[in-house]
DODONU-961088 format. One record per residue: x, y, z of N, C-alpha, C, O in turn; residue in one letter. Coordinates in steps of 0.02 Angstrom, whole numbers, plus 50000, padded with zeros to 5 digits. Example, Ala and Ser with C-alpha at 12.3 -4.5 7.8 and 13.67 -1.06 7.14 Angstrom:
! DODONU-961088
506604971650390506154977550390506604983550390507124983450423a/506424988850354506844994750357506455000250394506705005750402s/
This chain:
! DODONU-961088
503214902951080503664902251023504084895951031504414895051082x/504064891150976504324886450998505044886250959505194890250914x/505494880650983506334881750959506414884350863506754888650835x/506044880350843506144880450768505904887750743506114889650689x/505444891850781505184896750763505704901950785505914906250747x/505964900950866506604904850888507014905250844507054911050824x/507384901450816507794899350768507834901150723508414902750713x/507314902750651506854905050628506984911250637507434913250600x/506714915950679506644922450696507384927150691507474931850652x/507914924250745508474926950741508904925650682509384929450677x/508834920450629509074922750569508564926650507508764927850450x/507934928050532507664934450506507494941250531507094945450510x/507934941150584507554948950617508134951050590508074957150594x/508704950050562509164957250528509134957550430509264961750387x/508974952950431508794952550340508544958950309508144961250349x/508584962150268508434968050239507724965950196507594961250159x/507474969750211506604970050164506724975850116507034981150118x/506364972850074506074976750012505384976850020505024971850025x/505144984550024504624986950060504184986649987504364991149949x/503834983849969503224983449917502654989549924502404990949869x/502494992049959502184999749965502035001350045501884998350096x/502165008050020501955012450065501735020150050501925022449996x/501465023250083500935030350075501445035650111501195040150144x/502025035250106502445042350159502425050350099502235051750042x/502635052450135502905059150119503335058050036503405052350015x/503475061350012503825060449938504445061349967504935058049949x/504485066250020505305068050047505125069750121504625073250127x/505505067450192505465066550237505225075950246504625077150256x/505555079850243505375087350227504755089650229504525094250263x/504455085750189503785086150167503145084850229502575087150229x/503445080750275503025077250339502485086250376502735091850383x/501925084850388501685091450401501965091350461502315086650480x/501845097250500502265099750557501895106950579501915112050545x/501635106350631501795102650707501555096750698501195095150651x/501735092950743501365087550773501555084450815502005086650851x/501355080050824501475076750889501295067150887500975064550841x/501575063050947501485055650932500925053450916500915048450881x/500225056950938499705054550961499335057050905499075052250877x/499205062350876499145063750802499245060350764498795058650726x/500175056750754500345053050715499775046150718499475044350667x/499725044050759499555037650776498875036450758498685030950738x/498365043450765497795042950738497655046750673497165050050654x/498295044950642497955049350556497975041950508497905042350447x/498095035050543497885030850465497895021950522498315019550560x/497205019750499497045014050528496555012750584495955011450580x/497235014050677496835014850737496255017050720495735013750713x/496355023750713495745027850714495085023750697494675021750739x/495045022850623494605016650603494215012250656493615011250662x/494695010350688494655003750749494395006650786493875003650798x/494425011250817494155015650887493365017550854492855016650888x/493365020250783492785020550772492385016950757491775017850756x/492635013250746492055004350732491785002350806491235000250824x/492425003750846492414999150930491555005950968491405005951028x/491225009950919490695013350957491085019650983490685022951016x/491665022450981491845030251006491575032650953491495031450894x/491375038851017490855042850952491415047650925491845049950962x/491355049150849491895055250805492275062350856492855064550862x/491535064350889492075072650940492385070050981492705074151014x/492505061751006493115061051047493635060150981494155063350987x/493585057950945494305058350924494705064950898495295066350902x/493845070550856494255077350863494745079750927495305082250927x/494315077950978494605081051041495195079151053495595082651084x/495405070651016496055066351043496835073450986497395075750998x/496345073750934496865077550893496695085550900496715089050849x/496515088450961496665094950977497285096151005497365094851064x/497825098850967498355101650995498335108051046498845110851068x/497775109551059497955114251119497625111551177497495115851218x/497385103451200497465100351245498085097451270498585097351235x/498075096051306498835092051329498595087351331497995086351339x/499185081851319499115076251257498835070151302498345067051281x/499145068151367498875064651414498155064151422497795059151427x/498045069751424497075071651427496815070251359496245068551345x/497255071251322496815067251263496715061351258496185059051236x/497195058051277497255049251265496855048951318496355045951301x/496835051351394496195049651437495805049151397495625043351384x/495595053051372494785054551334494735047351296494325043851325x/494965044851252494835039651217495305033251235495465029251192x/495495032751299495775026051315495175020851327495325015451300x/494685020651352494405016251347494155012251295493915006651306x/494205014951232494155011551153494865010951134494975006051099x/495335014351147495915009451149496055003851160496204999451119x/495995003351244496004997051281495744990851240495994985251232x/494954994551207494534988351167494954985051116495004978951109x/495284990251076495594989251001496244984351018496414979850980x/496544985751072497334984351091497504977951042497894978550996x/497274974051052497304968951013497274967750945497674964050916x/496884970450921496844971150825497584972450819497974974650860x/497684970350754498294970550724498644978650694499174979550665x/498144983550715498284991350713498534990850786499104992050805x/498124989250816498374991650894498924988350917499234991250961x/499164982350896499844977550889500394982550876500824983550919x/500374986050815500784987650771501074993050815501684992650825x/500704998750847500565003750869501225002250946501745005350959x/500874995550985501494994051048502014990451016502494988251047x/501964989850962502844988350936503184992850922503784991750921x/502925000550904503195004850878503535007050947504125008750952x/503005006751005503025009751063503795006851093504315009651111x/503565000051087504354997051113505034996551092505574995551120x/504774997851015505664997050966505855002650953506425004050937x/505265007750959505605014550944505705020251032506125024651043x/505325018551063505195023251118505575020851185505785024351231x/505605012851175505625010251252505065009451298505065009151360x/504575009051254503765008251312503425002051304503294999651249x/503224999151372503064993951323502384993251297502114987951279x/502114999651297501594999351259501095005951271501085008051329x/500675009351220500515015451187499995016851241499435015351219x/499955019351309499345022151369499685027051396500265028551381x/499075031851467499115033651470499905039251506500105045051505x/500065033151530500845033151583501305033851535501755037551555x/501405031551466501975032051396501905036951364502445039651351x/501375039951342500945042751288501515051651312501635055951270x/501655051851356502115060351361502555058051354502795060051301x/503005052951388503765052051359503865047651305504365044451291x/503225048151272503575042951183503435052851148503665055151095x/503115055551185503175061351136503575066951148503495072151115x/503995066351190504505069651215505115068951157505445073451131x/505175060751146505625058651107505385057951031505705055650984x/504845060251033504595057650955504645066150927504625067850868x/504715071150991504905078750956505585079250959505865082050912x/505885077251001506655077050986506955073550915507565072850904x/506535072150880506855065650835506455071050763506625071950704x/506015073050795505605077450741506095085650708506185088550654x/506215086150754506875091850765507475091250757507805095250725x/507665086550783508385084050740508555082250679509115082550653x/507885079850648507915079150592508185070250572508665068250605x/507935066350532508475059350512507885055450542508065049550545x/507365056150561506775052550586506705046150546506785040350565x/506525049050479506545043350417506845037350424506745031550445x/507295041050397508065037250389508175032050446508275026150433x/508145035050526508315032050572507755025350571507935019450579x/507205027250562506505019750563506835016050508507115010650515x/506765019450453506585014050368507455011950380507585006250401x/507875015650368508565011450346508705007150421508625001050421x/508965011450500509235007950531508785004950581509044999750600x/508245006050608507714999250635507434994150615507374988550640x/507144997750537506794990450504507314987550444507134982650413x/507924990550430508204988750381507954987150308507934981650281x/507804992350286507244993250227507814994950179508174999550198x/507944992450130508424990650084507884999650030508055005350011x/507554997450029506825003049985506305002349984506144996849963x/505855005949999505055006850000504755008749924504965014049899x/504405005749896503995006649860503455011549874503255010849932x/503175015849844503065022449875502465025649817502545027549759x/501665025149872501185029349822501095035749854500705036049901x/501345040149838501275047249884500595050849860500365056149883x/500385047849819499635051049802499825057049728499345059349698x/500415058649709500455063049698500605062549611500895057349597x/500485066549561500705067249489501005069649476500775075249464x/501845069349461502345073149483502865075149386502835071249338x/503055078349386503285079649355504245081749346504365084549399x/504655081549320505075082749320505615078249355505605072149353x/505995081349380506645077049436506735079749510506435085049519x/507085077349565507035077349626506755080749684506965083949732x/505955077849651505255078149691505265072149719504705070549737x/505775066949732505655064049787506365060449818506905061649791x/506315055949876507025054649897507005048149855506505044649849x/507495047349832507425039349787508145035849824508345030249808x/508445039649868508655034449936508105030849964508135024649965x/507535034349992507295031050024506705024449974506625018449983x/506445028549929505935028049870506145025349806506645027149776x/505685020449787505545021749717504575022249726504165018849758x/504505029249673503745031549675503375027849619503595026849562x/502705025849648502345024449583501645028549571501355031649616x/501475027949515501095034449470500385030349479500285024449467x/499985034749500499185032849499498755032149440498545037649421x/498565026849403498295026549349497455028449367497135029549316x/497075028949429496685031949456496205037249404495665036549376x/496855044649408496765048649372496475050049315496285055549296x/496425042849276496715042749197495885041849178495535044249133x/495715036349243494745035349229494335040749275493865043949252x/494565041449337494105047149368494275055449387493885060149390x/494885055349396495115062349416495425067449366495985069949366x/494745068649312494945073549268494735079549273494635082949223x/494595082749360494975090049360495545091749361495835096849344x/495725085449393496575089649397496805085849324497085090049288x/496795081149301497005077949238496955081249185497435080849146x/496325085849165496255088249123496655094249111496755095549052x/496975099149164497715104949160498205101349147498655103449110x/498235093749182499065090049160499125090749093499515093849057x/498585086549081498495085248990498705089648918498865089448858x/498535094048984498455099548920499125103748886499205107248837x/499525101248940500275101348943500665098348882501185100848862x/500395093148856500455089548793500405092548701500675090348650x/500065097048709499835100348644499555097248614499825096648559x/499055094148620498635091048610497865093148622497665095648674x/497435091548560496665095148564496155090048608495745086048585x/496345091548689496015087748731495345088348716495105083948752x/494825091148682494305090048650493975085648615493405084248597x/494625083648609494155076548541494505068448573495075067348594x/494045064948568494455059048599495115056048575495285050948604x/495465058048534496095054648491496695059648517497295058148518x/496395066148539496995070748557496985068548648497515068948680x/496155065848691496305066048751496945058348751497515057648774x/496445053748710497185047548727497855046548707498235041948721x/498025055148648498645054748638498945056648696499465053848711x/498745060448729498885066048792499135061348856499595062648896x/498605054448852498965049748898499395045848884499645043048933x/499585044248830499975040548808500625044048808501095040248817x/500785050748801501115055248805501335053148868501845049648871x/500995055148929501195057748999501475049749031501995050449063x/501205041849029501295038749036501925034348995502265029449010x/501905038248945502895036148894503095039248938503405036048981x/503005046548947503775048849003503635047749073503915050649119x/503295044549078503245045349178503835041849198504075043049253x/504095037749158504895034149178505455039049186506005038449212x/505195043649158505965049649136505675054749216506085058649239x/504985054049248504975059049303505335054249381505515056149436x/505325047949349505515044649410505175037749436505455032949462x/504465038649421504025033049427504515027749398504885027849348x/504325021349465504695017649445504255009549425504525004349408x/503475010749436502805007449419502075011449435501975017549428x/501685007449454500945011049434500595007349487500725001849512x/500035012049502499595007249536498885010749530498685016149511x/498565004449559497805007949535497085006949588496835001449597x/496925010949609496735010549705495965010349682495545009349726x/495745011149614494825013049609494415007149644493835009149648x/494455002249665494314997649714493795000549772493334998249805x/494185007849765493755010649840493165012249812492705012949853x/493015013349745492555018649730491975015549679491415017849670x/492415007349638491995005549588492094998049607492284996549663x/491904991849541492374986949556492514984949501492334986449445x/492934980449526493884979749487493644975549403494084973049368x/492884975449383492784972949310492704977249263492204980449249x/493414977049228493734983549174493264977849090493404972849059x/492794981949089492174976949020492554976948959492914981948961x/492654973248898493204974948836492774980348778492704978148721x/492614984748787492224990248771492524992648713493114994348705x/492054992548673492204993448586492584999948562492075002748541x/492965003448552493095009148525492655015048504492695020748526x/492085011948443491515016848443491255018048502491355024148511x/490975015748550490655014048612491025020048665490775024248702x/491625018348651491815022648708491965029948669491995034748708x/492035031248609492175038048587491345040348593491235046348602x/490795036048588490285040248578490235043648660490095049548673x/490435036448721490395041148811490545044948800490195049848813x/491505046448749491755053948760491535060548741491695065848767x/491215059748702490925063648655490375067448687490265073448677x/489955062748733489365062948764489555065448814489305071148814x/490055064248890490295067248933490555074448915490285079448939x/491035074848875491305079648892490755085848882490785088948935x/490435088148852490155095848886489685094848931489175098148940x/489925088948967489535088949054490025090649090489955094049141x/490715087949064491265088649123491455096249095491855098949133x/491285099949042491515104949041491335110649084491645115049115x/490455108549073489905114449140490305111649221490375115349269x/490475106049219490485103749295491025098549296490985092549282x/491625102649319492145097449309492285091349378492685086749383x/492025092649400491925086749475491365080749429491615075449447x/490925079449395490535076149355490905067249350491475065849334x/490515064049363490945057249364490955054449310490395054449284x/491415051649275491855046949216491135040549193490985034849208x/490915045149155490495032349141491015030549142491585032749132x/490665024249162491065016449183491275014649132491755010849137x/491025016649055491135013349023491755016148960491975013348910x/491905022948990492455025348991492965025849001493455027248968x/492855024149066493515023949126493635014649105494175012749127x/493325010349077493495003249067493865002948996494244998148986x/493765007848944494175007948893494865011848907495425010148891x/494575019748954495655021648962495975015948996496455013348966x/495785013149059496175008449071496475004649031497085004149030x/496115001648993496364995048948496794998848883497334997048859x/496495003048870496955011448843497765007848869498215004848840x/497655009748935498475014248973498495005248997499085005249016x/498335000249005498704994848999499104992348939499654989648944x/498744993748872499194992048835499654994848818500084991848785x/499725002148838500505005648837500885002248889501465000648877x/500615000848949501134997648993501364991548974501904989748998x/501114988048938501154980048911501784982448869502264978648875x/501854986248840502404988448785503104989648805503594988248772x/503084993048877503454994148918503514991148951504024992348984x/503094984548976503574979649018503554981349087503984979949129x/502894985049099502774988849171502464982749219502244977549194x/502484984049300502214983449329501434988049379501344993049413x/501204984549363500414988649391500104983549467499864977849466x/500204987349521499964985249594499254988149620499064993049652x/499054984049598497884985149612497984982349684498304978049713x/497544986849695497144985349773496764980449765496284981849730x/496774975849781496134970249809495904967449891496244965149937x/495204968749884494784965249947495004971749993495094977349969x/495084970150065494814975650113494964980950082495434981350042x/494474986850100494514994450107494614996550146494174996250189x/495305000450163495485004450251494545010850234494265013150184x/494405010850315493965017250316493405012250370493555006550389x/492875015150384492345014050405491775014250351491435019250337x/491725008150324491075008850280491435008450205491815012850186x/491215000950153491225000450102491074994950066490914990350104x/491064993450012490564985849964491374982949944491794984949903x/491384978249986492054974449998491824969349921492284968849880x/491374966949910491444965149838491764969349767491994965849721x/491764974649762491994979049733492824976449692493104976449637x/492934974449760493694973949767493934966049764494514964249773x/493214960449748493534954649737493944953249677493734953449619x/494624951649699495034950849646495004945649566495324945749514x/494554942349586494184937449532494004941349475493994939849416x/493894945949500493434953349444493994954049392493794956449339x/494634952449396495214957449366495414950049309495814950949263x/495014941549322495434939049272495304941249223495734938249191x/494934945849168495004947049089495544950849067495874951149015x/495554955349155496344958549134496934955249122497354956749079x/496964949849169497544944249185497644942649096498104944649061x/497084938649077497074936849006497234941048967497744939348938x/497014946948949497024952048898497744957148879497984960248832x/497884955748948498704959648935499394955848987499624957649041x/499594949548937499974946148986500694948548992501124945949028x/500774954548947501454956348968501404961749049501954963249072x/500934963749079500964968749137501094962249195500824956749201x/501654965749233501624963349286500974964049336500914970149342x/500614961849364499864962149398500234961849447500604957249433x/500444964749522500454963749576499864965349613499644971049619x/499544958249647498714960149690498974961449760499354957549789x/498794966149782498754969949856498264965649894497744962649882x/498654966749944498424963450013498224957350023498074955350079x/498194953149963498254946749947497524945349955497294940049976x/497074952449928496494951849912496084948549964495694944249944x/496124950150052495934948050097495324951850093495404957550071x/494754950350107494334940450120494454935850076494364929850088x/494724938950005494774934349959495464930349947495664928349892x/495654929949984496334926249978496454918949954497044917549943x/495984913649942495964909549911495964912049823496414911649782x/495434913949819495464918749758496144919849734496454916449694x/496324924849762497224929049744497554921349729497664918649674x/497654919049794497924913449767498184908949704498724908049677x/497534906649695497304905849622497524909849566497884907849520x/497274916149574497534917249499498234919949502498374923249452x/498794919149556499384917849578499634913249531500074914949491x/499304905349531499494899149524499294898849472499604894449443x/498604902749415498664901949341498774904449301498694902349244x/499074911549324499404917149274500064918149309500214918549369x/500574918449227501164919949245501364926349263501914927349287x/500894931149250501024938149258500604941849307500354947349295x/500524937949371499924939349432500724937749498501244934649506x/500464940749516501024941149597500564942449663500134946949666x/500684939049705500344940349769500784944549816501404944249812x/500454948749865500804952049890500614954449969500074957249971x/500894954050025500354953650072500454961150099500564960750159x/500444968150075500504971950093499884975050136499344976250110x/500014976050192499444978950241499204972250285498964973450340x/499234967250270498964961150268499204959750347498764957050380x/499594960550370500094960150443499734964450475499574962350530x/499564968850464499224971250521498254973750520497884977350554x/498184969750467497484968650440497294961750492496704960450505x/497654959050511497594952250541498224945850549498204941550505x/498564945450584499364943350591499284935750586499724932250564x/498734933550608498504925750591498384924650536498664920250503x/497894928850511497954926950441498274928850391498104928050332x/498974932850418499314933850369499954925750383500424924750345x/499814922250432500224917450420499874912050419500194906950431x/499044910950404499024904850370498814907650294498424903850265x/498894910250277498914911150184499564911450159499734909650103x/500014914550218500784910850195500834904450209501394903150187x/500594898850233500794892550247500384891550169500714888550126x/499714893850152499424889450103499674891950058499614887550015x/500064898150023500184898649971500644896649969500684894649911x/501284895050002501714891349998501724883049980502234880049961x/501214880749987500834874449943500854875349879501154871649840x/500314884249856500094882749819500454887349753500464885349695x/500734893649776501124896549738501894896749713502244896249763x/502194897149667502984896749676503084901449721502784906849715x/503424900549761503764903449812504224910149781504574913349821x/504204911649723504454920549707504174923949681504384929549667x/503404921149660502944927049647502444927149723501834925849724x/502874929049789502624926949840503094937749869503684938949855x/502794941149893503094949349916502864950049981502324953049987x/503284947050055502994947850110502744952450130502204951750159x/503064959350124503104965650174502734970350118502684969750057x/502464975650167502244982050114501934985450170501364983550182x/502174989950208501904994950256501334996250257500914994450298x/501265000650196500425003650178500365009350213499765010950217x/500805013750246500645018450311500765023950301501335025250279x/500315028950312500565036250311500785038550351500735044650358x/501145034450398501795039850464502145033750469501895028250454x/502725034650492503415030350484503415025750547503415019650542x/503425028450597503245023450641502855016750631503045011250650x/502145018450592501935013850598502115008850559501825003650574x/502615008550500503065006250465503664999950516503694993950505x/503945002650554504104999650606503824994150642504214989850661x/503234993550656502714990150680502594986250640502784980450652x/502344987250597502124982650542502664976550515502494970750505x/503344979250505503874976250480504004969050563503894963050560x/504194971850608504044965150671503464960950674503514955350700x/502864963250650502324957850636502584954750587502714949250612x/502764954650532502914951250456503424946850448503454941750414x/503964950350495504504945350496504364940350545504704935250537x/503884940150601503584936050633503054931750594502984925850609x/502824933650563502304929750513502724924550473502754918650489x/503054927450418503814924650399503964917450446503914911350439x/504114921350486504684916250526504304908850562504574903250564x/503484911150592503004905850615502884903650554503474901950545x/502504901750484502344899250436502954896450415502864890650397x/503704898750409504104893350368504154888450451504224882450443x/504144889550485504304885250555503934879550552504134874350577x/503274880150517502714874750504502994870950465503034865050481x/503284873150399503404870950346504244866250390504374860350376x/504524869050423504924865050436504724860050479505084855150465x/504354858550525504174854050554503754848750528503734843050550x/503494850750489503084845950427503424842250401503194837550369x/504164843550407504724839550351504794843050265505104841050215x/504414847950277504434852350184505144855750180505444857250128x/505394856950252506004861850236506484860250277506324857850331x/507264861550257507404860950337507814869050345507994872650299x/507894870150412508224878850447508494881750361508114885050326x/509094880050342509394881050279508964886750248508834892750254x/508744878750198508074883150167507374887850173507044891550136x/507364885450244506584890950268507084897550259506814902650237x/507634897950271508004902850289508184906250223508194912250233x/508324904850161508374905650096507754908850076507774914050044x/507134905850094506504906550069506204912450095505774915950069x/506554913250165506234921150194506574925450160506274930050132x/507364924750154507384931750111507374932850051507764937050030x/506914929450001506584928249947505864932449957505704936949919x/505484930350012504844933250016504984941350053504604946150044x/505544941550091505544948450103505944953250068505934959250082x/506354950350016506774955949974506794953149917506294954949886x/507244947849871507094945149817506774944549779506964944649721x/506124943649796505464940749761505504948649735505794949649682x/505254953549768504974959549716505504964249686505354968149640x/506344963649722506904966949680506874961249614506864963649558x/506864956549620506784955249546506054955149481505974957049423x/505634951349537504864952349493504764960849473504554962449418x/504934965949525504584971349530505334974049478505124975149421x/505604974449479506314975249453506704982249487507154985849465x/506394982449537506614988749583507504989749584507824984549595x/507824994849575508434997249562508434997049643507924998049676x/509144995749674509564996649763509845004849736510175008449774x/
């Protein structure tokens, strides 16, 4: 680390972030229970890594048998640890170890006394609170809990603001189709199913949702076709007494490409923001083209009042993101997950978009994590990313301390309390 980066660092390691997403609990309450550190650690990412690195699947059941003792579990799969240590999961994982536990890192000699303290903290209760507000200083997390929620305080909006899965709207009409019906509306005919969404998506502001996001990336890819009206009432017409015999039955494409553009132009009306997944897929195994963000300019064009925030800054495709960063006013880059997807390259696409993008449609941080700890982790890679990329920029002569210093807490809080218009 050289002086300018030192320098750099200690006027960003206390700055408050505005967390652009994350996958927690709706309410700390909610966290399942029992558990334990080592559970935690392998329910989102590692795991992945260990299974790519050749461990075969019954070691990792075995790692998450709670009626082993926990040491003997991590025996069992330390040697694909050891492999992973390095990836930017396994990074994240000995930062948690060190800023939260005092270890300096997640084996077999730590692994009982980080969980000694990780049940004391589980039991006391304030776990949350203690990571997101007073370790990482998280001003608010942006928050997809997976969930379709209805009413009022179904979630902590201290910690949260939640956003609503537009997902649902093209593929998940078993459970969509009971919401709907909630509406009074003759979900039978296509004019009563899209009053029904138009319905649920006017009030999702009044349940709390405070934006939208839309994850089908995993499952299709991201080219929503401009599909004629007749066209798509005749799919509906045609689907539905398939989905009626068999309500698991999958959505045509060419259905699910008109509700979207459907439920974008209600959001265009409203002045919403909508955060798409682009490029990698967390998991083992998937068609990473799916998810090239290039797929989404007709959307960019077709509805320029939605805020577009692109996820993960559409890594492999990050030149891409880039781009349509720099030719639509209503596209935002965002490097959520991106820090610990790869910490290098989350700081040379901050050096290049800082070339190439205005610097406030630029959202450093975004957890992405379903346990809090690893939230922690992630946030010390980012502000390190942060802090090496403007350090370039200052040595280059583009900036001097001042301003790199202005500019970080722009990319870690500013940029999306105002683009995203998130309420403190």
């Amino acid at each position: 680390m050289n002086a300018t980066e030192s320098a750099l660092l200690d006027r960003i390691w206390d700055m408050p972030i505005l967390d652009t997403h994350e996958h927690l609990p709706l309410r700390p309450a909610l966290r399942e229970t029992p558990c334990d550190v080592l559970t935690e650690y392998l329910s989102h990412y590692f795991d992945k890594d260990l299974i790519s690195a050749g461990m075969p699947r019954p070691l990792l059941d075995q790692a998450l048998d709670p009626s082993l003792d926990i040491e003997e579990r991590f025996a069992r799969i330390e040697p694909w640890w050891d492999l992973c240590r390095l990836t930017g999961y396994g990074r994240a994982l000995d930062e948690a170890a060190r800023g939260l536990y005092g270890e300096a890192r997640v084996d077999r000699a730590s692994i009982g006394r980080m969980n000694e303290a990780f049940q004391r903290g589980v039991q006391d209760g304030g776990h949350f609170r203690k990571v997101l507000k007073d370790k990482c200083r998280i001003s608010r997390s942006v928050n997809d809990g997976f969930a379709h929620m209805k009413g009022s305080g179904w979630s902590d909006d201290e910690l949260f603001a939640q956003v609503l899965r537009l997902d649902g709207y093209l593929e998940g009409w078993n459970f969509l189709w009971d919401l709907l019906g909630e509406y009074g509306t003759d979900m039978r005919t296509f004019e009563g199913f899209l009053a029904a969404v138009r319905a649920d998506l006017l009030a999702s502001p009044g349940y709390g949702y405070a934006g939208y996001k839309l994850g089908v990336a995993y499952s299709r890819p991201l080219y929503f076709a401009r599909v004629a009206e007749r066209d798509a009432r005749a799919a509906f017409d045609a689907f539905l007494p398939v989905f009626l015999q068999d309500r698991l039955a999958p959505v045509p494409r060419a259905l699910q490409d008109y509700i979207l553009r459907f439920c974008l132009g209600i959001l265009q009306e409203m002045g919403a923001f909508v955060q798409i997944h682009t490029g990698f897929q967390e998991g083992n195994g998937n068609i990473v083209a799916n998810s090239d963000p290039l797929l989404l300019t007709e959307l960019l064009q077709d509805f320029p009042g939605v805020r577009f925030d692109l996820f993960h800054i559409g890594y492999p495709y990050v030149r891409q993101t880039g781009v349509l960063a720099k030719l639509f006013p209503n596209a935002t880059v965002d490097f959520a997950w991106v820090n610990i997807i790869s910490p290098l390259a989350a700081e040379n696409a901050l050096c290049e978009y800082l070339d190439l993008v205005p610097q406030n449609k630029i959202f450093a941080f975004g957890g992405d994590y379903l346990f809090v700890d690893g939230v922690y982790g992630h946030q010390v890679q980012a502000r390190r990313t942060v802090a090496r990329a403007l350090a370039r920029k200052v040595e280059d002569g583009a900036l001097d301390l001042e301003a790199a210093e202005r500019t970080a807490r722009r990319l870690l809080h500013d940029n999306a309390m105002d683009k995203l218009g998130i309420r403190l």
